[in-house]
C-alpha positions in Angstrom: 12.6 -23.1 -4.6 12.5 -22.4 -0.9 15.8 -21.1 1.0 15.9 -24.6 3.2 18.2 -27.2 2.0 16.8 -31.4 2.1 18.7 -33.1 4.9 20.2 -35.0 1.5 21.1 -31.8 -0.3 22.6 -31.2 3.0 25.1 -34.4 3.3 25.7 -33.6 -0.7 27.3 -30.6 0.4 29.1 -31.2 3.6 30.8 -34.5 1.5 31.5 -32.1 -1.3 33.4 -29.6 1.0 35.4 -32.1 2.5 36.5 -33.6 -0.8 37.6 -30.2 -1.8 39.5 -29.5 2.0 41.2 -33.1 1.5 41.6 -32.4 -2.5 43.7 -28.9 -1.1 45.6 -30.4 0.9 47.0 -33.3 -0.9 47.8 -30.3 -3.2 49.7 -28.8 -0.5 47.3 -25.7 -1.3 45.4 -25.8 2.2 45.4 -22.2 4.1 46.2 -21.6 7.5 43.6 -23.1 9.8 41.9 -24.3 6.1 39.3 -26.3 8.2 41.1 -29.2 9.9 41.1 -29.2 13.1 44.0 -27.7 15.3 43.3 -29.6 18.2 44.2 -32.7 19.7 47.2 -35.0 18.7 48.2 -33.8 15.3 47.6 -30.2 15.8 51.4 -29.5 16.1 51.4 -31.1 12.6 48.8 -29.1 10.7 49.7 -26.1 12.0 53.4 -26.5 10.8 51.8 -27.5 7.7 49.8 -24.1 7.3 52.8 -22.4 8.1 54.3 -23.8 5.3 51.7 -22.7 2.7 50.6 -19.5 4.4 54.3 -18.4 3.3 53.5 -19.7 -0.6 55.9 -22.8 -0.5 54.8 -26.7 -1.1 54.7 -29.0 1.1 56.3 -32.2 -0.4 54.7 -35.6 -1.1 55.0 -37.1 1.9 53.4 -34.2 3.8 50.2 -34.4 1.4 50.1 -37.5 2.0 50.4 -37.4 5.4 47.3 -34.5 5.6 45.3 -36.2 3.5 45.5 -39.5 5.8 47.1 -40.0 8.4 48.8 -43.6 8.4 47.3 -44.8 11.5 44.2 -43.8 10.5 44.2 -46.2 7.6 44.8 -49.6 9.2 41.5 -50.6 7.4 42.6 -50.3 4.0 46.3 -52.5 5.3 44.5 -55.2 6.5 42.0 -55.3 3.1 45.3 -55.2 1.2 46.6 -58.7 3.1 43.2 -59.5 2.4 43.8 -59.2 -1.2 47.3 -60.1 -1.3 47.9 -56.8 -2.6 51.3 -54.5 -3.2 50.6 -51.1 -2.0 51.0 -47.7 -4.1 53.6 -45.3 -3.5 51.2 -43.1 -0.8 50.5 -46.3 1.4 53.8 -47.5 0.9 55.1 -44.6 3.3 52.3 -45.3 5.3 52.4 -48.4 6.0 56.1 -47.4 7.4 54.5 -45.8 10.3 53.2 -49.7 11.0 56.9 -50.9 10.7 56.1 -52.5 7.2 58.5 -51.3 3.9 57.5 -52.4 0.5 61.0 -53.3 -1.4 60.2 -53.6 -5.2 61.4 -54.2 -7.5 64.9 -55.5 -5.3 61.8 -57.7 -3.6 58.0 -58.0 -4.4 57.5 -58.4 -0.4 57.8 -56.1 2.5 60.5 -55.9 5.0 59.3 -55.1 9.1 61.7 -53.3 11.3 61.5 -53.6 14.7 61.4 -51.7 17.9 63.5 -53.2 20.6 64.5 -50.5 23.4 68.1 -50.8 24.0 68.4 -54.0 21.5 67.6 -56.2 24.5 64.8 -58.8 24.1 64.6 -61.8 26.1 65.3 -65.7 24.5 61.4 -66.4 24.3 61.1 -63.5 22.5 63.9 -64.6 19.7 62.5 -67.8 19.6 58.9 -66.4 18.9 60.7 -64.2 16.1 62.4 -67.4 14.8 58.7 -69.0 13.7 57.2 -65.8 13.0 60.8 -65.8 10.1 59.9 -69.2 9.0 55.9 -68.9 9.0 55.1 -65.1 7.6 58.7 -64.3 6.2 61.8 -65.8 4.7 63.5 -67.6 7.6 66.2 -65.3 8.8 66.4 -61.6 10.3 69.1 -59.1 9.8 70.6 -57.2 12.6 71.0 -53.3 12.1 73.3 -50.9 12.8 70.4 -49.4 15.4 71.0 -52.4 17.5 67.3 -54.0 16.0 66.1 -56.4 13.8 64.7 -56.3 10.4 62.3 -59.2 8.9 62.0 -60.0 5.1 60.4 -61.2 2.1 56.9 -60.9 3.2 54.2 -61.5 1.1 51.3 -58.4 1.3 48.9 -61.4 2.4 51.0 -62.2 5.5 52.1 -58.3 7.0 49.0 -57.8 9.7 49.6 -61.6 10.9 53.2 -60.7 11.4 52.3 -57.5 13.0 49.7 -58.9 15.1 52.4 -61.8 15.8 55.1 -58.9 16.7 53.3 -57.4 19.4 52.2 -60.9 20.6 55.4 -61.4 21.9 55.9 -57.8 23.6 57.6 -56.5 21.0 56.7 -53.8 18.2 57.1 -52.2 14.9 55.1 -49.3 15.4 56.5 -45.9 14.2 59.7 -47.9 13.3 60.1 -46.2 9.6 59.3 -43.0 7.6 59.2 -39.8 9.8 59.2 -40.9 13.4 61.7 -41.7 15.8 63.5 -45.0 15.3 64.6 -47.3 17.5 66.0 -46.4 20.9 69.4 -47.3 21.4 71.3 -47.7 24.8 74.7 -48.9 25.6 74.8 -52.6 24.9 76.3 -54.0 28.0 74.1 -51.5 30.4 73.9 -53.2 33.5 76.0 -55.2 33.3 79.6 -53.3 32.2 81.9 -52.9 35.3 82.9 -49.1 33.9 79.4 -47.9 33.1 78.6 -44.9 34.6 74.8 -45.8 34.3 72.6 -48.0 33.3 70.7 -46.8 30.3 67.9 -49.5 30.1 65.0 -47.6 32.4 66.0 -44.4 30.1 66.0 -46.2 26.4 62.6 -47.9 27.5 61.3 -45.2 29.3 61.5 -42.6 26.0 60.5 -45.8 23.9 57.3 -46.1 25.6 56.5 -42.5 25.9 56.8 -42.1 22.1 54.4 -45.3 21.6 51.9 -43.4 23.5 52.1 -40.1 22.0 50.9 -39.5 18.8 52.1 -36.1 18.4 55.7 -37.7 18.0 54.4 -39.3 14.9 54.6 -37.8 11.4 57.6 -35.5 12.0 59.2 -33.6 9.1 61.7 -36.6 9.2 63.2 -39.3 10.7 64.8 -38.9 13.9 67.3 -40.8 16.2 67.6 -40.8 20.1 70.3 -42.5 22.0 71.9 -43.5 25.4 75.5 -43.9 25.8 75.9 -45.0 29.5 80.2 -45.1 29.6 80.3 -48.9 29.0 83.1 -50.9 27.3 81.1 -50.9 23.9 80.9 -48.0 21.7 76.8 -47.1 21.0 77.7 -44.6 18.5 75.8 -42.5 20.0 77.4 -39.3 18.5 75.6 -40.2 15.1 72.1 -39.5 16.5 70.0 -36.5 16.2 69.7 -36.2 20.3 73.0 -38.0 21.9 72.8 -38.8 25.5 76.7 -39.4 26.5 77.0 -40.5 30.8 79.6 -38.3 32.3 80.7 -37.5 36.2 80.0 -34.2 37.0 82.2 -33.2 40.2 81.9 -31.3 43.1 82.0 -27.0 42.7 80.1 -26.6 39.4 76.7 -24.9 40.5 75.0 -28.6 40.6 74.9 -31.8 43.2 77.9 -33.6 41.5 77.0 -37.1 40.4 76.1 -39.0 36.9 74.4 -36.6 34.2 73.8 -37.2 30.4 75.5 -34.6 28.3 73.6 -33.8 26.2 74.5 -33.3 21.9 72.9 -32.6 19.2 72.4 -32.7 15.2 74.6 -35.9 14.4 73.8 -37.3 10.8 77.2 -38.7 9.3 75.2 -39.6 6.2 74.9 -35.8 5.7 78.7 -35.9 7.6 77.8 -34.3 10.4 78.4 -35.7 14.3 76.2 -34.5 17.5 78.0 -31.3 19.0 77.7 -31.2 22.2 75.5 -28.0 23.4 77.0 -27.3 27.0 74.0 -28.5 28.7 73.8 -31.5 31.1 70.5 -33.3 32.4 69.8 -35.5 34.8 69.1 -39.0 34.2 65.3 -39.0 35.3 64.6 -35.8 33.2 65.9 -37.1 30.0 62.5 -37.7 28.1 61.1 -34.4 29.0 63.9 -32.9 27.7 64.2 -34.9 25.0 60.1 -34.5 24.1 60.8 -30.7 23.9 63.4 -30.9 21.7 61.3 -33.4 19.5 58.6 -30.8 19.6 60.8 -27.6 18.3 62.2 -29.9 15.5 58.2 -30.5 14.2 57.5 -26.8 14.6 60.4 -25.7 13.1 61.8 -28.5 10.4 61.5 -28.5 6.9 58.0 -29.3 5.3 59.2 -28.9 1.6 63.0 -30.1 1.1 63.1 -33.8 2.2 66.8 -33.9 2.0 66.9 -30.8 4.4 64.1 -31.9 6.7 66.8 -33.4 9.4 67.6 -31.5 12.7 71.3 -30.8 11.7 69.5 -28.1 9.3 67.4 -26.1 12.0 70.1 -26.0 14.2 72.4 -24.8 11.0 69.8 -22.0 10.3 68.9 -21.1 14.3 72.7 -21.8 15.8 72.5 -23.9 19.0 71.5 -20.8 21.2 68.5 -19.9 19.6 67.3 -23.3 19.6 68.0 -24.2 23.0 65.8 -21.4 23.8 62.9 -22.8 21.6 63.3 -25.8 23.6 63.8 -23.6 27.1 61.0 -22.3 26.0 58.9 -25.4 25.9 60.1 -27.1 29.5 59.5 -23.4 31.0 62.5 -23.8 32.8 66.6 -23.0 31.9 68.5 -25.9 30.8 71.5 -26.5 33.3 75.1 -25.5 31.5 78.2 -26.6 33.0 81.8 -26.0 31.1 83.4 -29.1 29.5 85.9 -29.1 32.5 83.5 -29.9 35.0 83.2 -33.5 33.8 85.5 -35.7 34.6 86.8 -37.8 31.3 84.7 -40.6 29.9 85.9 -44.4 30.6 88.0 -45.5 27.3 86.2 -48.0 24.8 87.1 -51.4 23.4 86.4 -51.4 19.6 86.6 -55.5 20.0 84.3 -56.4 23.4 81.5 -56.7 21.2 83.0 -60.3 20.5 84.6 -62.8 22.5 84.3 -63.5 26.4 84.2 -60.1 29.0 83.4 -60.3 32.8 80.3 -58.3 33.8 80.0 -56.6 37.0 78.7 -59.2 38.6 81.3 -61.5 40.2 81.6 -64.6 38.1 79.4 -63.7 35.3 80.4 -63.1 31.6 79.2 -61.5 28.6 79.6 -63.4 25.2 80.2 -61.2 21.6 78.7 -63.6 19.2 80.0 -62.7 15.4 77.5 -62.5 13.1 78.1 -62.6 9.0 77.4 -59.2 8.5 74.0 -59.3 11.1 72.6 -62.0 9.2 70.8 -64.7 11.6 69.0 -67.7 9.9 66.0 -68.9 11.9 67.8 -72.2 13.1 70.7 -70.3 14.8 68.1 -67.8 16.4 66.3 -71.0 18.0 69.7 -72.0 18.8 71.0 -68.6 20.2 67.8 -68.4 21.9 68.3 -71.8 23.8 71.9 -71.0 24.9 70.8 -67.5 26.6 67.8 -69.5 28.7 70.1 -72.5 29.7 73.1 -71.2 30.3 72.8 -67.3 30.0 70.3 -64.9 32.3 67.6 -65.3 29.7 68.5 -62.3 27.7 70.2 -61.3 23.9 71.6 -57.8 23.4 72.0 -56.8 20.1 74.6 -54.4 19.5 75.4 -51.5 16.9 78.0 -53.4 15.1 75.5 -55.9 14.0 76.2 -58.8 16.1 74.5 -59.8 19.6 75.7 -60.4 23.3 74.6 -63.8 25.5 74.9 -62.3 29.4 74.9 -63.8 32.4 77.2 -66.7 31.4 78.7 -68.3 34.2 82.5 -68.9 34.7 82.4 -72.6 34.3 79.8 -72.5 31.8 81.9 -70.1 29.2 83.2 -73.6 27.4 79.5 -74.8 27.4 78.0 -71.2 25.9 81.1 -71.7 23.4 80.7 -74.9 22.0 77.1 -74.2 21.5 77.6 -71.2 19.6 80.3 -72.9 17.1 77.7 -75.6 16.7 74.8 -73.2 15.2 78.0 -72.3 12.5 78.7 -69.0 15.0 81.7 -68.2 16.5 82.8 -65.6 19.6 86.2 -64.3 17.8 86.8 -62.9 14.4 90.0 -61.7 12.3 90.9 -58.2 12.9 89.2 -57.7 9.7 85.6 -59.3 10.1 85.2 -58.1 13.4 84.9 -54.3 12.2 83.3 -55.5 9.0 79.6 -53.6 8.5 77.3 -53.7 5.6 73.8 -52.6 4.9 71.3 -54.9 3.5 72.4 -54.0 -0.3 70.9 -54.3 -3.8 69.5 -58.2 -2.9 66.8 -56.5 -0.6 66.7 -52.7 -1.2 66.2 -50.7 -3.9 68.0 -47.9 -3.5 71.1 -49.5 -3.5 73.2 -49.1 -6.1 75.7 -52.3 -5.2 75.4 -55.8 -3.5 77.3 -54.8 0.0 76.8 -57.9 2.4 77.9 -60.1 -1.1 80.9 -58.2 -1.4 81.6 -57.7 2.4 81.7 -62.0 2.5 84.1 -61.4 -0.3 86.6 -58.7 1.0 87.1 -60.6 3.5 87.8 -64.5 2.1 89.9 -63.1 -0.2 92.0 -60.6 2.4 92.1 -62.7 5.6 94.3 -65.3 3.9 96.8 -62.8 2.2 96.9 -59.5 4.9 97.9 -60.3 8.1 96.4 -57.2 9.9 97.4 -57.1 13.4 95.1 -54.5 14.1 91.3 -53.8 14.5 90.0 -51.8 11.2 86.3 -51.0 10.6 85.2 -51.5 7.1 81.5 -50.2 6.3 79.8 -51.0 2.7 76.9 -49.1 2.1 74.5 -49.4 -0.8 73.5 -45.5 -1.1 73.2 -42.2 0.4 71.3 -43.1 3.3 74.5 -44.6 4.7 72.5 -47.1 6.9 76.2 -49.0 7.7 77.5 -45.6 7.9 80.4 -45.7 5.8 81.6 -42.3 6.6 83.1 -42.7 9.9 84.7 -45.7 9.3 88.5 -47.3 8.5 87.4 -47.9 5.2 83.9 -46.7 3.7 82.6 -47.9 1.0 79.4 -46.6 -0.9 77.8 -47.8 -3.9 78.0 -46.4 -7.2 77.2 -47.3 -10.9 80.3 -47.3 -12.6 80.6 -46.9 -16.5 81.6 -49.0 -18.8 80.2 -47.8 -22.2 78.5 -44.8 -23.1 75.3 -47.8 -22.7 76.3 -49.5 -19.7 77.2 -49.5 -16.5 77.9 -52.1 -13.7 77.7 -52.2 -9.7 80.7 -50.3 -8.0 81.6 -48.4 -5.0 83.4 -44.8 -4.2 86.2 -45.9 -1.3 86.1 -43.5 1.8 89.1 -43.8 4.3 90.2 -42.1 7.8 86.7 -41.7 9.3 86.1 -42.3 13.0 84.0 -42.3 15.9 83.9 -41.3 19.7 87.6 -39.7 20.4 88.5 -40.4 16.9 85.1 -38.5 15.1 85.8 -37.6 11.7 84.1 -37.6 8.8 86.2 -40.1 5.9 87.6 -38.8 2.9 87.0 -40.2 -0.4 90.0 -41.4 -2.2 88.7 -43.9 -4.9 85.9 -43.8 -7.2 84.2 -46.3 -9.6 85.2 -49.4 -8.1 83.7 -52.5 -10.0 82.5 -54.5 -7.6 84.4 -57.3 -8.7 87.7 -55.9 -8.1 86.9 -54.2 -4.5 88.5 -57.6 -2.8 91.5 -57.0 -4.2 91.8 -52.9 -4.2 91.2 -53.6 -0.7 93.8 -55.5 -0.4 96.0 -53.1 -2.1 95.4 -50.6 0.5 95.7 -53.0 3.4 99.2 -53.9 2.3 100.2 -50.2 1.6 99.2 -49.6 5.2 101.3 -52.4 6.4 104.6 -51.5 4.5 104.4 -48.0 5.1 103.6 -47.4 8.6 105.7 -45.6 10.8 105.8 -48.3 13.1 104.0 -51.5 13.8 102.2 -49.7 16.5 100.4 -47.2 13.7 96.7 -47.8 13.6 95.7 -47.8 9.8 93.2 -44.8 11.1 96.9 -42.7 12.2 98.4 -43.8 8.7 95.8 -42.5 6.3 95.5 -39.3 8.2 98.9 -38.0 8.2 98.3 -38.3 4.5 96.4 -36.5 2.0 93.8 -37.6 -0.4 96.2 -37.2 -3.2 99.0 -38.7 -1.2 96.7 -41.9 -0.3 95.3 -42.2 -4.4 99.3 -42.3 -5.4 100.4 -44.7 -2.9 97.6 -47.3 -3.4 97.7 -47.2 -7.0 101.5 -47.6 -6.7 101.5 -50.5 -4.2 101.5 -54.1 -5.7 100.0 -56.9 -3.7 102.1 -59.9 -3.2 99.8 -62.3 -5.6 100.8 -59.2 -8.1 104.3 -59.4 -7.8 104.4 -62.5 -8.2 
């Protein structure tokens, strides 16, 4: 036999050594280097990846999957799987996350889409567009998130690429809007419109939005990640609970910069893993705030964890490097100093409204008005989105700002038009006020449509609150989150009240839905992480423990002035536990 392969014998082997280079690396076994290419796009990626096996550890599933095929790269086999009608396995169920699309068995045999809307501002064409796309591809209603966004559900495998396809249509997108990119861009919700904002954080929000569209080497990071823009307006963005905070501040005169509007910059927030952005010293000017933020992005990929998923955040590289070191990574990157001013050289931030996401506000400009619509815990049938939609282009300036407390803005309303926006709104079964209660009242999308969840929370949210508004007559704003796991998507740890779900005992067989009860956590001036205080709460009775508390709070304040957020912290856990299982409702007594 000669020494010359056959071009065949050739192919044979060249397809043969790629199986093996893609069978090693869905093994998480691939060396350093091990024959994919480090150029290009992804190169940040596979390197981090080598690193990770060149020092003997695993990489976890979603990294071999990842290496083994990168999502975008297999739009092919999504659209053959519409084709067929066809409910993905668990490796092309993260990837189709990349396109937006989530695969919910067994809580639903459909996917749910997540949007991207930069800033939560789309215009009422737009809405409307989403409104048929709802009835035609999905199940007639969207949800609005805690990211200021819009989720779709209950579509069918045969109808995701349509819906895609229909998304971007409409200028709007899903892309990168799950598994481990950067999520929706969030921006104060009033920005340019808010007579105390600082800045407007549209151009920024869009700006990043658009540069992580068109970079693929943001895509596939070690984790999710979460950017966002508070500009100083009346409405809190919760901006403190993202990995990269930008927070507007007034920088004065004497401080070794031109004085003038900067974004301090934090870092690290995560309240699911009860942790808030610290703020790192630096400051950065407005128009410098996606290279800044693309460098930080890039020390996270390099530098996060490939192995651990529930330790593959940011809070846990800067908990191993401290701040300093990797502020210097990121120096590093920019190739220039980050600018450092002390915390006195800003002047204080304007004071928020915890209740101007509802109701009637005057905008900036003279004789206009923003209108808080209240939402049932972000739910939006496709007949009040038509509706909303309508009301924004007549009598509104075109536009629908969806905010962080899942609930949406009409702008631009006229003064003599406010009783016109109004009416219309009540007549889609909305309203622009709400009880001190359901105005703060937050819940994820819960055991009906995820299944993580442990515990139906929009269900029992409906029902905390018929059965408390009638019997507590709270006088004051209080922010009640139910979350259905330990993702915290309605972030039930800096809330009032925080409620988590739980599987709570009954018999050495079974079990029922429940939740753990979380009080004293906060946001903005009040950050804190809550405390937990109750566990195994059947579901069934979380109306009335509820209650209970509500009414403790309102007999034992100090004053009537005493927030409930003031009451439960100048007591203990134990304290708290003894006086709500001591206090008796009035239906009790009784």
């Amino acid at each position: 036999m000669g020494s010359e392969f056959s071009i065949d014998q050739k192919r044979y082997l060249e397809g043969f050594a790629t199986g093996v280079t893609a069978a090693r690396a869905a093994r998480g076994s691939l060396p350093a280097g091990g024959g994919a290419s480090l150029s290009g796009p992804d190169a940040i990626h596979i390197a981090a990846q080598d690193r990770v096996t060149a020092s003997g550890k695993k990489l976890n599933d979603q990294e071999k999957w990842k290496r083994e095929q990168h999502p975008f790269d297999a739009y092919a086999r999504l659209k053959q799987q519409a084709k067929d009608n066809a409910a993905p396995k668990p490796a092309d169920n993260f990837r189709w996350r990349y396109y937006g699309l989530f695969y919910v068995a067994p809580a639903q045999t459909s996917y749910m889409c997540r949007l991207r809307i930069p800033n939560g501002i789309l215009t009422a064409w737009q809405m409307q567009g989403l409104a048929d796309l709802a009835d035609n591809l999905a199940g007639g209603y969207t949800h609005v998130t805690t990211r200021a966004n819009l989720q779709m559900r209950e579509i069918e495998p045969k109808n995701a690429v349509q819906l895609l396809q229909g998304i971007e249509s409409l200028g709007l997108w899903a892309r990168g809007s799950g598994a481990d990119n950067i999520r929706n861009v969030t921006g104060s919700a009033t920005a340019g419109i808010d007579p105390q904002e600082l800045i407007d954080t549209r151009a920024y929000a869009r700006d990043w939005h658009f540069h992580i569209l068109n970079e693929r080497a943001l895509f596939g990071l070690p984790r999710k990640f979460n950017v966002a823009f508070d500009g100083g307006g009346l409405i809190p963005t919760l901006e403190d609970t993202n990995d990269i905070a930008f927070q507007a501040v007034t920088i004065g005169d004497g401080h070794g910069v031109a004085p003038g509007v900067y974004f301090r910059l934090a870092l690290g927030g995560i309240t699911g893993h009860k942790d808030f952005a610290r703020d790192t010293g630096v400051i950065v000017a407005p128009d410098e705030a996606t290279e800044v933020t693309d460098a930080i992005v890039r020390v996270f990929i390099e530098h996060g964890d490939r192995t651990d998923r529930n330790k593959a955040r940011l809070k846990y590289v800067l908990d191993a490097f401290g701040f300093d070191k990797y502020l210097e990574l990121v120096e590093d990157k920019l190739g220039r100093k980050l600018i450092r001013v002390p915390a006195e050289a800003a002047a204080p931030r304007p004071a928020q409204d915890r209740a101007a996401h509802l109701g009637v506000h005057p905008q900036q400009q003279a004789g206009l008005n923003w209108i808080g619509v209240r939402l049932a815990t972000g739910h939006l049938t496709s007949a009040q989105m038509r509706g909303l939609a309508e009301i924004a282009r007549s009598i509104g300036d075109g536009d629908l700002r969806l905010t962080v407390w899942q609930n949406l803005l009409i702008s631009g309303v006229a003064d003599a038009r406010v009783a016109d926006a109004t009416a219309a709104i009540e007549a889609l079964g909305l309203a622009i006020t709400a009880s001190p209660l359901r105005a703060g009242l937050i819940a994820c999308t819960g055991a009906s449509g995820c299944r993580f969840a442990a515990a139906h929370t929009k269900e029992t949210a409906e029902a905390i609150a018929q059965y408390c508004e009638p019997r507590v007559p709270l006088d004051t704003p209080i922010n009640i989150h139910l979350t259905g796991c330990h993702n915290s998507c309605a972030q039930h740890f800096i809330s009032d009240i925080g409620l988590i779900g739980a599987k709570v005992a009954i018999s050495d067989e079974d079990s029922v839905e429940g939740f753990h009860i979380h009080v004293g956590g906060g946001f903005g001036v009040d950050a804190a992480i809550g405390t937990e205080v109750l566990r195994d709460v059947k579901q069934d009775d979380a109306p009335r423990v509820i209650e209970r508390m509500l009414q403790t709070y309102l007999a034992r304040r100090a004053s009537p002035a005493e927030t409930f957020l003031a009451f439960v912290r100048r007591h203990d856990a134990a304290a708290l536990q003894q006086l709500f299982a001591s206090e008796q409702s009035p239906e009790t007594v009784a």
